[in-house]
N, CA, C and O atoms as a GROMACS GRO file, in nm:
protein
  504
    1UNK      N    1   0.084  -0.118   0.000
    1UNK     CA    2   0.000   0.000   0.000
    1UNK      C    3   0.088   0.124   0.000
    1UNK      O    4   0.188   0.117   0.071
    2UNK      N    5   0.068   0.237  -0.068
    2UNK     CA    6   0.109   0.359  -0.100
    2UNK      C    7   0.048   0.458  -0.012
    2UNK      O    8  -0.073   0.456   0.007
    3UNK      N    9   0.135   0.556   0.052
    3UNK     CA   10   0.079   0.633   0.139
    3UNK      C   11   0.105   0.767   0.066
    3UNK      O   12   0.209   0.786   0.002
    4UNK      N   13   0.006   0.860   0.080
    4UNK     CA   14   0.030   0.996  -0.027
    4UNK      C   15   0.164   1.052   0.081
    4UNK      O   16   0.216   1.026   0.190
    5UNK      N   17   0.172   1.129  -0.017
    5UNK     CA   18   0.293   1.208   0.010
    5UNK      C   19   0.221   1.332   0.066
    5UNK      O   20   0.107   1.366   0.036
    6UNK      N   21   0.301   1.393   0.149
    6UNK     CA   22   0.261   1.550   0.232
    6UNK      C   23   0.262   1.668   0.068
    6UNK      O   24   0.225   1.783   0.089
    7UNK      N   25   0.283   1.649  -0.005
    7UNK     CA   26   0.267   1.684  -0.147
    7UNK      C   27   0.158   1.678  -0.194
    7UNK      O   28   0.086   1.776  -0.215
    8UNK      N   29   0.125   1.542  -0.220
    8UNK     CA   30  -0.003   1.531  -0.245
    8UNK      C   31  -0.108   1.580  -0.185
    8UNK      O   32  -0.186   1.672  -0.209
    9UNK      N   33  -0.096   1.487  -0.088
    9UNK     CA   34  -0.257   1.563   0.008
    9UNK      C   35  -0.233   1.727  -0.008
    9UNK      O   36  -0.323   1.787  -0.067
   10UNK      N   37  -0.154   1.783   0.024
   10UNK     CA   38  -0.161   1.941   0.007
   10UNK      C   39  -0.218   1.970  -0.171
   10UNK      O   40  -0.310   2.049  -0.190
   11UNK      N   41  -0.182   1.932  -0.234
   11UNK     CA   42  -0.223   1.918  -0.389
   11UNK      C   43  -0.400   1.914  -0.374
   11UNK      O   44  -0.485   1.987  -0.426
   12UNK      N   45  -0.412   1.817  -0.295
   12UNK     CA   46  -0.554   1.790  -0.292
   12UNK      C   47  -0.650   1.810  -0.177
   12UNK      O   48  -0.770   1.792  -0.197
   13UNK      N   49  -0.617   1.837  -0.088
   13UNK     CA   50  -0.707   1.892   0.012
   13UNK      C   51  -0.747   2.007   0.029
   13UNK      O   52  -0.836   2.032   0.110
   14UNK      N   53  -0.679   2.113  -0.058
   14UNK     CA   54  -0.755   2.278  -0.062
   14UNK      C   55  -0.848   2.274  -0.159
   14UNK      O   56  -0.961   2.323  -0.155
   15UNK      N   57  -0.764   2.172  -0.302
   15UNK     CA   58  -0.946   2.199  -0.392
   15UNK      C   59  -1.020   2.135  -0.325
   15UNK      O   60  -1.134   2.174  -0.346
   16UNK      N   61  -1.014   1.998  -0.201
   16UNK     CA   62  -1.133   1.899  -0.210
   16UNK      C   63  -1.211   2.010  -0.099
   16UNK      O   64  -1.332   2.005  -0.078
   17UNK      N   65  -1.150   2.079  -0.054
   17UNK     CA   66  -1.233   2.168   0.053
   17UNK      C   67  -1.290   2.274   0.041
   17UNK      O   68  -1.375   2.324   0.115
   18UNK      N   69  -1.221   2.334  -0.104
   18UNK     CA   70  -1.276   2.468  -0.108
   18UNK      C   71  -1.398   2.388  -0.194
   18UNK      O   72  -1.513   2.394  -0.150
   19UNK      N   73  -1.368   2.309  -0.328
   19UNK     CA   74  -1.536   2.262  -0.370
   19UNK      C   75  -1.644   2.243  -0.294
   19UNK      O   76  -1.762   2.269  -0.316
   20UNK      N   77  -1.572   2.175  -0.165
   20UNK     CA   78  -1.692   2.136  -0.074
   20UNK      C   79  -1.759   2.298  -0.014
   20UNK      O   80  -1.875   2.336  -0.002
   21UNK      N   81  -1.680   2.338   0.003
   21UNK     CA   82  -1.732   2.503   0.092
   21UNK      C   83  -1.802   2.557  -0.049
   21UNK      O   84  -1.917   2.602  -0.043
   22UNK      N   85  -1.730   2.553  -0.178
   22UNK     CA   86  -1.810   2.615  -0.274
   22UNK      C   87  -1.943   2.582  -0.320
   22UNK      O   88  -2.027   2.656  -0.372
   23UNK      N   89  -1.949   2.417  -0.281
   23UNK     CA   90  -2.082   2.412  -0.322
   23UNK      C   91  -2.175   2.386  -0.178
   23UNK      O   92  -2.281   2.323  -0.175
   24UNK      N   93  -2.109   2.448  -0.069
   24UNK     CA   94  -2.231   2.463   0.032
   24UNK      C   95  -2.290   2.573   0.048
   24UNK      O   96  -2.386   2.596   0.122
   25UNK      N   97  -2.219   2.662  -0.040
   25UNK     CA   98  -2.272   2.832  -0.027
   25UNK      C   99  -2.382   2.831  -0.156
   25UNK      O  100  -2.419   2.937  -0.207
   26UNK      N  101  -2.436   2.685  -0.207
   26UNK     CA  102  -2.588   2.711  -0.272
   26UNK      C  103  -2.630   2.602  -0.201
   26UNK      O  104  -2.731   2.634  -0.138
   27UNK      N  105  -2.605   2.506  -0.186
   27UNK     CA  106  -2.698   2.410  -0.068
   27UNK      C  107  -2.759   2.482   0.047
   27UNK      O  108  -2.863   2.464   0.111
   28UNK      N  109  -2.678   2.555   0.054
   28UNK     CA  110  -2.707   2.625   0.211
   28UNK      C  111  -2.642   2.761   0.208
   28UNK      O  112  -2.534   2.790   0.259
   29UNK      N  113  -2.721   2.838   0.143
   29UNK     CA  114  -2.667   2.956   0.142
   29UNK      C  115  -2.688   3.052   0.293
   29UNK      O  116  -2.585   3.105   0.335
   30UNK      N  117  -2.789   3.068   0.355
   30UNK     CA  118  -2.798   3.110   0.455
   30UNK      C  119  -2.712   3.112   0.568
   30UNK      O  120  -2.742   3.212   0.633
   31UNK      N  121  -2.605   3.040   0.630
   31UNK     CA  122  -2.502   3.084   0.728
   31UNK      C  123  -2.391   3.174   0.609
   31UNK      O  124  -2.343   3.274   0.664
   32UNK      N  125  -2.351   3.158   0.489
   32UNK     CA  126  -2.296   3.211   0.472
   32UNK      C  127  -2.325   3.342   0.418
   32UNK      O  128  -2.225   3.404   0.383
   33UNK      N  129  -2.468   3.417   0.397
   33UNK     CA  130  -2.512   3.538   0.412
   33UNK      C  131  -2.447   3.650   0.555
   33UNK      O  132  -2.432   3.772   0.559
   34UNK      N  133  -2.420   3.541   0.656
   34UNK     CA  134  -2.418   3.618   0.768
   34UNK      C  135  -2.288   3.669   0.818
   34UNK      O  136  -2.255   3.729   0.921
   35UNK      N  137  -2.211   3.617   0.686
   35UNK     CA  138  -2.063   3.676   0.713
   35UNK      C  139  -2.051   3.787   0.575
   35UNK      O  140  -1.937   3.833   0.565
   36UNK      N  141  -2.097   3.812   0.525
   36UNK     CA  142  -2.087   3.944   0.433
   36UNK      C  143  -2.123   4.044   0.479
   36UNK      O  144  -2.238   4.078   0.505
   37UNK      N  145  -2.010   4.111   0.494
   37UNK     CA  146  -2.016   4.257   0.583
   37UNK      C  147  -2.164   4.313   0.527
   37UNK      O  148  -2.225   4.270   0.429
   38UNK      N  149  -2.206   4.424   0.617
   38UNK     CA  150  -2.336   4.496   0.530
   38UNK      C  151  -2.287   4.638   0.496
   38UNK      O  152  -2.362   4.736   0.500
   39UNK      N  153  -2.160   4.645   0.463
   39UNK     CA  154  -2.107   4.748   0.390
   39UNK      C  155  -2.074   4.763   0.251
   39UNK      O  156  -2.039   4.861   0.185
   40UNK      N  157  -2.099   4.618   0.215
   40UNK     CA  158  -2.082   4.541   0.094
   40UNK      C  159  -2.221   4.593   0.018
   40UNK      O  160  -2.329   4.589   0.077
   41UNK      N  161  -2.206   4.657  -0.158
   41UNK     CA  162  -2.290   4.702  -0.156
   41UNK      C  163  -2.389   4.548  -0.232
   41UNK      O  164  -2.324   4.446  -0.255
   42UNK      N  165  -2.560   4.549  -0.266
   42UNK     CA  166  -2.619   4.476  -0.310
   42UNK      C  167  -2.622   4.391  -0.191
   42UNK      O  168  -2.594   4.423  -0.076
   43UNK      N  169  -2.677   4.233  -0.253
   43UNK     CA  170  -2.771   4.164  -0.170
   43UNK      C  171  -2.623   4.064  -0.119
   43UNK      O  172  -2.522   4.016  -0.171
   44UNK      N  173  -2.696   4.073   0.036
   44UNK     CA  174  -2.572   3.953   0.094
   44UNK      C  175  -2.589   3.814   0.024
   44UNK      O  176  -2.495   3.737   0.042
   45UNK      N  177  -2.677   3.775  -0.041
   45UNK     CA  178  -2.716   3.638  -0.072
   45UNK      C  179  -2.645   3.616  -0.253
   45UNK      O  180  -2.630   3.504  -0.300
   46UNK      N  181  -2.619   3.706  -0.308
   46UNK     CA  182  -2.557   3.786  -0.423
   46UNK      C  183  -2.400   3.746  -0.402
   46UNK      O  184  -2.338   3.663  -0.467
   47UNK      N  185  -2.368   3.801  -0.328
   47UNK     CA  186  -2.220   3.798  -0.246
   47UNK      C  187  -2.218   3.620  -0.216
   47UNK      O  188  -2.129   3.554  -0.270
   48UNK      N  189  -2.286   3.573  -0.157
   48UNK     CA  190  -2.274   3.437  -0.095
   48UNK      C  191  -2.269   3.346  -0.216
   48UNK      O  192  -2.194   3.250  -0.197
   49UNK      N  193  -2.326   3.348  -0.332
   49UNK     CA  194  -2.294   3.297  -0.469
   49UNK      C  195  -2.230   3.360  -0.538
   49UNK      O  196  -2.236   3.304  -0.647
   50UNK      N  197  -2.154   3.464  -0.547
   50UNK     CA  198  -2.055   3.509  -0.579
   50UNK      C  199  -1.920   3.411  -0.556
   50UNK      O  200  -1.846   3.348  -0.631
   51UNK      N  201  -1.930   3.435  -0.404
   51UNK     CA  202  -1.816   3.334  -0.352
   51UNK      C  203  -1.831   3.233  -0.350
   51UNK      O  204  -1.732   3.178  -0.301
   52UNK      N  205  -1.915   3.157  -0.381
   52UNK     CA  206  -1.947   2.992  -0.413
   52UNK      C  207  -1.914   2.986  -0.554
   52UNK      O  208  -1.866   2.878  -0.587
   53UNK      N  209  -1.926   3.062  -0.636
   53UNK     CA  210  -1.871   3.038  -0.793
   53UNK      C  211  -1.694   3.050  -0.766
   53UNK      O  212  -1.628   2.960  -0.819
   54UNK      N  213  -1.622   3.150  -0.690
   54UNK     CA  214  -1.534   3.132  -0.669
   54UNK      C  215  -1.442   3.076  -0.600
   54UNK      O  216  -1.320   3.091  -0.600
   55UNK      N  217  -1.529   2.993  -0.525
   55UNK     CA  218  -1.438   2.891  -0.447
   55UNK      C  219  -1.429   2.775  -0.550
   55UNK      O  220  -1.320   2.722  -0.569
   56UNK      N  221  -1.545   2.731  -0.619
   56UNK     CA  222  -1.536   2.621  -0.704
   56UNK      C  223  -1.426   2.639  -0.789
   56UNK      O  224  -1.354   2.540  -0.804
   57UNK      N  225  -1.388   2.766  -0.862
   57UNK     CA  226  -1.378   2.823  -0.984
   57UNK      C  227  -1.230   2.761  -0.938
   57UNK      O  228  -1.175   2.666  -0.994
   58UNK      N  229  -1.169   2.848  -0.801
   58UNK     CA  230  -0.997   2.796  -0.752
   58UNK      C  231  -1.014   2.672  -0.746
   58UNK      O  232  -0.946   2.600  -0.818
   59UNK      N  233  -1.099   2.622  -0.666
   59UNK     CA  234  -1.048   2.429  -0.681
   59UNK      C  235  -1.028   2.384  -0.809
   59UNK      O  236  -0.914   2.355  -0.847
   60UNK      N  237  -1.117   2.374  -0.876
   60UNK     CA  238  -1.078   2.371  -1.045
   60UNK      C  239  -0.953   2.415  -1.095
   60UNK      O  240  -0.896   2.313  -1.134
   61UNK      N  241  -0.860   2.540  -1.119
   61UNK     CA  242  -0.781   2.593  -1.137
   61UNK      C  243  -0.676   2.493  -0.998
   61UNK      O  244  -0.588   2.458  -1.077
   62UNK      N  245  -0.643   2.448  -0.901
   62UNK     CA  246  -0.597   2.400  -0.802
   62UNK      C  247  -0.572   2.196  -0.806
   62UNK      O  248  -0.480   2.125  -0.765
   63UNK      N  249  -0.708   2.162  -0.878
   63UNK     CA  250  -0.706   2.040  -0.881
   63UNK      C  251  -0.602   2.016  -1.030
   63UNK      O  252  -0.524   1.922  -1.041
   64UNK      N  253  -0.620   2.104  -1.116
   64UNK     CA  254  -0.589   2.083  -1.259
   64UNK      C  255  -0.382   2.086  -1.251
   64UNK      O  256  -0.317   2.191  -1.246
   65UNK      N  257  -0.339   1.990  -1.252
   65UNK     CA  258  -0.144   1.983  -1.253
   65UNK      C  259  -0.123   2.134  -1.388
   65UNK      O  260  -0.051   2.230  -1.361
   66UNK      N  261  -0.171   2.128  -1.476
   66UNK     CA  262  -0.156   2.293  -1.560
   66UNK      C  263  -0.195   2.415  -1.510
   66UNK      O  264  -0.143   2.516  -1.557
   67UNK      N  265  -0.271   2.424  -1.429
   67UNK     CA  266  -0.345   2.496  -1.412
   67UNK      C  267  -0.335   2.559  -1.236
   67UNK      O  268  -0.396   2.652  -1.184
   68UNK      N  269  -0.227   2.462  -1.174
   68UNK     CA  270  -0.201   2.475  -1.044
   68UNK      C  271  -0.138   2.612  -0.979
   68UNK      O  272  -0.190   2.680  -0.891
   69UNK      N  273  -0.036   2.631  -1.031
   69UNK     CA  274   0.059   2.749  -0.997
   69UNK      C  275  -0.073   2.923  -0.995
   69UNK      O  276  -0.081   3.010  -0.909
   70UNK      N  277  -0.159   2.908  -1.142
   70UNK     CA  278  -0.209   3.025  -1.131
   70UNK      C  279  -0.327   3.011  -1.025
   70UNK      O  280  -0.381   3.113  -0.984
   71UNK      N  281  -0.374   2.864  -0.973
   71UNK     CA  282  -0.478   2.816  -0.893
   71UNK      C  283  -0.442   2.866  -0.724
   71UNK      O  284  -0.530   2.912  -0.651
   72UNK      N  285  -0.303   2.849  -0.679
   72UNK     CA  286  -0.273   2.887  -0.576
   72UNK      C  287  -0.250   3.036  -0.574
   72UNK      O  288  -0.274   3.095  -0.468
   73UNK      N  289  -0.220   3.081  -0.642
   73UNK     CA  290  -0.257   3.250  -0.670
   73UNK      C  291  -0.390   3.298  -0.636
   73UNK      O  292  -0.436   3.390  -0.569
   74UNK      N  293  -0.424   3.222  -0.692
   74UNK     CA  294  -0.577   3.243  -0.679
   74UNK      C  295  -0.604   3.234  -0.544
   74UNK      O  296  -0.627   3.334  -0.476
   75UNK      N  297  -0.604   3.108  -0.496
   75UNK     CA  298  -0.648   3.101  -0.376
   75UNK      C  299  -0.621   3.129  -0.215
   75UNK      O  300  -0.675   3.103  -0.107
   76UNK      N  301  -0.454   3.229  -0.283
   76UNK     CA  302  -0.395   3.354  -0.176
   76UNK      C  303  -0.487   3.448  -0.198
   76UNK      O  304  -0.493   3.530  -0.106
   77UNK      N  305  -0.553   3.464  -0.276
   77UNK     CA  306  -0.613   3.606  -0.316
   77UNK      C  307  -0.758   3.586  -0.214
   77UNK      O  308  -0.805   3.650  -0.121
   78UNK      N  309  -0.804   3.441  -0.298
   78UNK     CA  310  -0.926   3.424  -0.180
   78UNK      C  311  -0.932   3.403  -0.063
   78UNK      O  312  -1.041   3.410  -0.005
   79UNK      N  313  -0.800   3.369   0.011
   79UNK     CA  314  -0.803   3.399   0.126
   79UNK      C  315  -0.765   3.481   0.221
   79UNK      O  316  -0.776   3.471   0.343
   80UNK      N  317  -0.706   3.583   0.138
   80UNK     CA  318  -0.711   3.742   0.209
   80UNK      C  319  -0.824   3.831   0.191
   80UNK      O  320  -0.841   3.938   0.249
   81UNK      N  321  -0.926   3.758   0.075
   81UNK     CA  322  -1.054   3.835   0.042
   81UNK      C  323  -1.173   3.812   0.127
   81UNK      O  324  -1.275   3.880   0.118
   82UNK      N  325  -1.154   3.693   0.227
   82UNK     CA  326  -1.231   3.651   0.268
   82UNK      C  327  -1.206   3.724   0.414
   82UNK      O  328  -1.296   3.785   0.472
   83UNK      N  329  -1.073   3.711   0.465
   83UNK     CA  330  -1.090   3.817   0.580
   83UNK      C  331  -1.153   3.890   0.644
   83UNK      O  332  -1.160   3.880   0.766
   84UNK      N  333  -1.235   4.013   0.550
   84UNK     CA  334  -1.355   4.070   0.587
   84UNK      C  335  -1.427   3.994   0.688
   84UNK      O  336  -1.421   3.999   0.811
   85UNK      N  337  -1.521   3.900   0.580
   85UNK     CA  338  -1.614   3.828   0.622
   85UNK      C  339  -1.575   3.747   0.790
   85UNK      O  340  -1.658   3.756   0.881
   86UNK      N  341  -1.451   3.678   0.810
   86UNK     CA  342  -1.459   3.661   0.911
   86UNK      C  343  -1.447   3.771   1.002
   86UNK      O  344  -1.543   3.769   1.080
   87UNK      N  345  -1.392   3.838   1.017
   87UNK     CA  346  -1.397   3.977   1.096
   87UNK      C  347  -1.546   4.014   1.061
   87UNK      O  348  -1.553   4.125   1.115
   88UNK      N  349  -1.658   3.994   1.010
   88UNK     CA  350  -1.782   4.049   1.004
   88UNK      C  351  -1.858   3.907   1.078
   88UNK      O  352  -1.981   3.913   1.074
   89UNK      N  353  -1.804   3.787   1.140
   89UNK     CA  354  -1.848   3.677   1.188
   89UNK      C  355  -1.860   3.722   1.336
   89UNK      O  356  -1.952   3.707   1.415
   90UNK      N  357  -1.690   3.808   1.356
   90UNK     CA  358  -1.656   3.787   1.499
   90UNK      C  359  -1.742   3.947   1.585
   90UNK      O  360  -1.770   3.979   1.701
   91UNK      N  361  -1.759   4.020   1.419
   91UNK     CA  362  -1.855   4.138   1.496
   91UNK      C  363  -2.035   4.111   1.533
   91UNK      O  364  -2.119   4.168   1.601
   92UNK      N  365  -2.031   4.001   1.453
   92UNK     CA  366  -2.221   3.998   1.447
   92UNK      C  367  -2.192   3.904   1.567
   92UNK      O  368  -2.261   3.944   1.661
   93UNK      N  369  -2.141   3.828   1.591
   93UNK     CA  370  -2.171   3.691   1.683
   93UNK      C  371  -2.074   3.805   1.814
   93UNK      O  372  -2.015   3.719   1.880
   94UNK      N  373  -2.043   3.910   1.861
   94UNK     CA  374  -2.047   3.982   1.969
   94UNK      C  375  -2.120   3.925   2.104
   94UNK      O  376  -2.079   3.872   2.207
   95UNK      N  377  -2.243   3.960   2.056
   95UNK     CA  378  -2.340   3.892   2.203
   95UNK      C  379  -2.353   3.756   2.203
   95UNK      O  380  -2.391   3.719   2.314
   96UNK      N  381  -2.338   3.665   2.124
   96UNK     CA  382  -2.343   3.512   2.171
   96UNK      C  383  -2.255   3.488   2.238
   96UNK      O  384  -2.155   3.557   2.251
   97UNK      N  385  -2.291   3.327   2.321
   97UNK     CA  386  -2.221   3.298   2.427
   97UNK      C  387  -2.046   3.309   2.375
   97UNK      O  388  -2.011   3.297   2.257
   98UNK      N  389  -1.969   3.330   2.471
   98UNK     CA  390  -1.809   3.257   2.472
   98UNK      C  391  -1.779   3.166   2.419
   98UNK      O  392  -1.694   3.163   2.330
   99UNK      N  393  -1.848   3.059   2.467
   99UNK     CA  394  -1.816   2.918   2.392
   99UNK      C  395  -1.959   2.866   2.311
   99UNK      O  396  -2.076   2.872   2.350
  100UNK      N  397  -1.931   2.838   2.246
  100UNK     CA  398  -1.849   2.802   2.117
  100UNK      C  399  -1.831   2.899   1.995
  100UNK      O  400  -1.747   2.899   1.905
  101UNK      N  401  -1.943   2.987   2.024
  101UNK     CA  402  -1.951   3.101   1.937
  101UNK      C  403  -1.858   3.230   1.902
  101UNK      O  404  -1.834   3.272   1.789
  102UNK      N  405  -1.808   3.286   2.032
  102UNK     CA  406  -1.721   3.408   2.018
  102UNK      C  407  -1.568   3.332   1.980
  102UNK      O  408  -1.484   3.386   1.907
  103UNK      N  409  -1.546   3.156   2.064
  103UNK     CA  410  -1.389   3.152   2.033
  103UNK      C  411  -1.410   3.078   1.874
  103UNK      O  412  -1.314   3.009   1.840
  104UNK      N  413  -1.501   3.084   1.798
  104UNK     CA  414  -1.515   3.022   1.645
  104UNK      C  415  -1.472   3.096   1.620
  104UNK      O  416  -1.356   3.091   1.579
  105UNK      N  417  -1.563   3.239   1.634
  105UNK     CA  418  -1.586   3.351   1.521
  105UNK      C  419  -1.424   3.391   1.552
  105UNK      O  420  -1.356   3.341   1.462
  106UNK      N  421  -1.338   3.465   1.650
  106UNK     CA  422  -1.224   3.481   1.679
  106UNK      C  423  -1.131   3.372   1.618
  106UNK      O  424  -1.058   3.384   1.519
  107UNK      N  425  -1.147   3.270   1.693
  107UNK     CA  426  -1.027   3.173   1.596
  107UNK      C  427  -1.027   3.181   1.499
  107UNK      O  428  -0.919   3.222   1.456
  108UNK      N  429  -1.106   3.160   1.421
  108UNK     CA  430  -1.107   3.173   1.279
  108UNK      C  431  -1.022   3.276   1.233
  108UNK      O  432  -0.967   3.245   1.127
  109UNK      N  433  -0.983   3.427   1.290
  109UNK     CA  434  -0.851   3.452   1.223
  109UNK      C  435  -0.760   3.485   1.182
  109UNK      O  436  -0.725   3.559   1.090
  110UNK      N  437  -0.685   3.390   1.305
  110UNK     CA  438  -0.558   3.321   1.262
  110UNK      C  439  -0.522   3.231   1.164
  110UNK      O  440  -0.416   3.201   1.110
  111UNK      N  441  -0.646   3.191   1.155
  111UNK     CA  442  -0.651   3.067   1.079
  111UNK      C  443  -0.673   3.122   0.889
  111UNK      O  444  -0.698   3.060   0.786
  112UNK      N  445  -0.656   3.218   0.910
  112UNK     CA  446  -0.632   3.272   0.758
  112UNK      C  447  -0.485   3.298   0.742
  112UNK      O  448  -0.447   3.343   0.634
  113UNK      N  449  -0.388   3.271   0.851
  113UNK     CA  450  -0.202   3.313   0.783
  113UNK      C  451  -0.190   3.138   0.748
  113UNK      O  452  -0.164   3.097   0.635
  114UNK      N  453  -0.207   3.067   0.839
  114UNK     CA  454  -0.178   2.932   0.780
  114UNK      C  455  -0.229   2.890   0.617
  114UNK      O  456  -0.160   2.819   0.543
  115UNK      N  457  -0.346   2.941   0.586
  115UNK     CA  458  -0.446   2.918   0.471
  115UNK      C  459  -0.339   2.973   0.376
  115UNK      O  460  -0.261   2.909   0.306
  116UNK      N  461  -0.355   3.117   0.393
  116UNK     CA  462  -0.246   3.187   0.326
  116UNK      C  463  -0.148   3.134   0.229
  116UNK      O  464  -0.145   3.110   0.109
  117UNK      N  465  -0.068   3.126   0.333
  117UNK     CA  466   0.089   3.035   0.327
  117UNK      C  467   0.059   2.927   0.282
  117UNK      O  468   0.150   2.892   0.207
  118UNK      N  469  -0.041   2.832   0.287
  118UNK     CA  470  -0.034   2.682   0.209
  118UNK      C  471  -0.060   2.691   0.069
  118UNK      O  472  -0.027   2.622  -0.028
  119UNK      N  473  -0.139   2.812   0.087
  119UNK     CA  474  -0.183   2.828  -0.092
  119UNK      C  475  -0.043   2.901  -0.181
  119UNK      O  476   0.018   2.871  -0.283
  120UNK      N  477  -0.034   2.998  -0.091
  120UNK     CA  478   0.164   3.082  -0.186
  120UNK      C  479   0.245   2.944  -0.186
  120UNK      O  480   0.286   2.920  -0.299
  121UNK      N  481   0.277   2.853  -0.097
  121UNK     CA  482   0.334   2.759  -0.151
  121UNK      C  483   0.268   2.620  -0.253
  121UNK      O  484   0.338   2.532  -0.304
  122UNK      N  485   0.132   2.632  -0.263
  122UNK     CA  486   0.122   2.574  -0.323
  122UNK      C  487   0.143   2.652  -0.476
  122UNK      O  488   0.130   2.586  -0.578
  123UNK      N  489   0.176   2.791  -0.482
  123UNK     CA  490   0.168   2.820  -0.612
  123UNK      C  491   0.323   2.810  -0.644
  123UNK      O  492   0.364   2.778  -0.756
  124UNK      N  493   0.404   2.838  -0.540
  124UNK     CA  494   0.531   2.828  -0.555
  124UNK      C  495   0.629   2.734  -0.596
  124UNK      O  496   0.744   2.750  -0.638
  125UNK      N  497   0.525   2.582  -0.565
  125UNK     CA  498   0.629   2.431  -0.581
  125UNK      C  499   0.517   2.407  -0.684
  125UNK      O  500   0.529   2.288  -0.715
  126UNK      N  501   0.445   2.444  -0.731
  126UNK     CA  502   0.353   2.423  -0.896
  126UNK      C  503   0.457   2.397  -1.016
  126UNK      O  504   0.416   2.380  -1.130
   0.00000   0.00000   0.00000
């Protein structure tokens, strides 16, 4: 038996995740309405398929070995674009409890330099 390489799985676990996140923002568009700032102009639900076309759009560009290098570009871009939105998670969810709600919305991010960085290197060793 063959065990993937820390290569691989990195190859394949940002598209298999961002497809999955891309296509939960039309299955279920409603939690992700609630992270689009309301400074954003037009409809939050507009925005929420917006970014579901573009999460798919990078996994695609990410899954594809041609198409990889400009895919992790991409998906540095989407994850400094997304920033907002969590910072618009950790302002609306304010009054909910501590746990589990305020340390989500907060954790969450940090958890955009790691994202970051996996995607610049994934465009970098492309």
């Amino acid at each position: 038996m063959r065990y993937a390489t820390s290569k691989t799985v990195r190859y394949w676990a940002m598209p298999a995740a961002l497809g999955t996140m891309g296509v939960l923002h039309f299955v279920a568009p409603k939690p992700f309405d609630g992270l689009i700032p309301p400074e954003l102009p037009g409809s939050r639900r507009a925005w929420t398929y917006g970014s579901g076309v573009v999460e798919l759009a990078v996994a695609g560009l990410l899954a594809n070995r041609g198409t990889r290098a400009l895919g992790g570009a991409a998906a540095t871009a989407l994850f400094v674009g997304v920033f907002p939105g969590n910072l618009q998670m950790a302002r609306a969810w304010r009054g909910k409890p501590a746990w589990p709600y305020q340390v989500i919305a907060w954790g969450r991010l940090p958890l955009q330099i790691p994202m970051i960085m996996a995607a610049d290197k994934i465009r970098r060793d492309a």
